[in-house]
N, C-alpha and C positions, 0 to 999 in steps of 0.2 A: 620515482616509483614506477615499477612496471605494474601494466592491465594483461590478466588473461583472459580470455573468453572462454565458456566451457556449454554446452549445450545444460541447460538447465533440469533434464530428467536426470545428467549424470550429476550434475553440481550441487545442486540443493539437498541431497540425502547428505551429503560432507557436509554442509552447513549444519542442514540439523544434527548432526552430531558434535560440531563443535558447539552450537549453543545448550545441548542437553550437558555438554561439558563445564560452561558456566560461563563460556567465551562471548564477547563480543563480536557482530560480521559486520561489514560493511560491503551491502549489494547495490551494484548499480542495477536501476530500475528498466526491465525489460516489457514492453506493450503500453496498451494507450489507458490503461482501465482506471487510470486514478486522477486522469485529465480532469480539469484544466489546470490544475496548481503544480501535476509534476507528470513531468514529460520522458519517453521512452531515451532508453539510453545518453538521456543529458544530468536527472537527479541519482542519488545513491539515497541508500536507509540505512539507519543502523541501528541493527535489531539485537536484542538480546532474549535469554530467554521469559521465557511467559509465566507470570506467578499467578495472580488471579483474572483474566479475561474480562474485562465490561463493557457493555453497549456502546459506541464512539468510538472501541480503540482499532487502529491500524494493523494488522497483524498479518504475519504468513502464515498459513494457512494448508495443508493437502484436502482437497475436495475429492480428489479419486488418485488412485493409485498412482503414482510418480505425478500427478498434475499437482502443483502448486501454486494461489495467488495470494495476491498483496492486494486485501481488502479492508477495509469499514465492516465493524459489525454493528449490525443493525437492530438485531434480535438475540435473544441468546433462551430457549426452557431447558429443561433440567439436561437433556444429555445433547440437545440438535442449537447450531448457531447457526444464522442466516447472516451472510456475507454481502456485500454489496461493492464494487469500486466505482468512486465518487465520479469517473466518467463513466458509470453502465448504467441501463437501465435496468436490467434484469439484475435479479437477485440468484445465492448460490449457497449450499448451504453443507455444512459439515459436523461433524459431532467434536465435544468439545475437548479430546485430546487428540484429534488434528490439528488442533492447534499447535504451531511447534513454534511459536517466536512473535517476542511485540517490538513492535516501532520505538524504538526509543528517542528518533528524531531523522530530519532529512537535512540531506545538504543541496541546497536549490541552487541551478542555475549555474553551477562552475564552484558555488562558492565554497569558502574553507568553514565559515561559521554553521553549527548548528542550529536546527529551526527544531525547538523541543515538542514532541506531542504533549510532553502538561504544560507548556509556555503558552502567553497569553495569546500570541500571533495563531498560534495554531488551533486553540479552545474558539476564537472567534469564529475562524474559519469555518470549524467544522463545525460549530453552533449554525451558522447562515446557512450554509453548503448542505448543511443535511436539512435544514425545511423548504428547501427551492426545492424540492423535489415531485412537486406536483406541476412546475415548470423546466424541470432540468433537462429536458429535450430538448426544447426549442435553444437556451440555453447552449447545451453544446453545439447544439444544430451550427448556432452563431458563430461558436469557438471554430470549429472546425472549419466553417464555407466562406466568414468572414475576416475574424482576427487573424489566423495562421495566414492568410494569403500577404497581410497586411505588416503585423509583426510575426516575426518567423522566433520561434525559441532560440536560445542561445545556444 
């Protein structure tokens, strides 16, 4: 199989038009924002489109104009969702048909198996993962100054 690379303000509006299409994508993950569990340019997602949005789910997202992220929502009132990816600390926030696509799972690590966001592995996850967050600095702090130097991603 070949990989192309595409700069992501031209790439992503083709995405969301194949999933408003009813398609399946498979994106490799670009930037650090959803560290520690999946790492830039090593995992992919595979997103489809988005039926009804709720709090914990993974989703991509336009926050402003051609910007696009692959966040955690955290919050969601009647028209605004606040965003978050599980390595940030700050929050971001969108209205709820910037939403253009949910997670339907990741493939970690190289590997061919899917890791489902309603499978138990992943529920776990984001169950712990989202209440450390009154510690998730120090946390990444760790990730980043100590384990990466130590274990490197694959």
């Amino acid at each position: 199989m070949k990989e192309i690379q595409f700069e992501n303000a031209k790439f992503l509006p083709e995405v969301v038009k194949m999933l408003n299409e009813g398609h399946t994508v498979t994106l490799r993950l670009k930037g650090f924002s959803m560290r520690p569990f999946l790492e830039d340019n090593r995992d992919k997602a595979l997103l489809k489109k988005v039926n009804v949005p709720k709090v914990g789910d993974p989703v991509l997202a336009e926050i402003s104009p051609g910007h696009f992220v692959l966040h955690r929502i955290i919050a969601m009132s009647q028209d605004e969702v606040v965003l978050r990816g599980d390595g940030n600390l700050n929050a971001e926030t969108c209205r709820t048909q910037d939403i253009v696509g949910a997670v339907e799972g990741f493939y970690r690590k190289g590997r061919n198996t899917l890791d489902r966001t309603d499978g138990r592995k992943w529920r776990l996850y984001s169950f712990l993962w989202t209440r450390l967050y009154p510690i998730r600095r120090y946390l990444l702090a760790f990730y980043r100054r100590i384990w990466l130097r130590f274990f490197k991603p694959i």
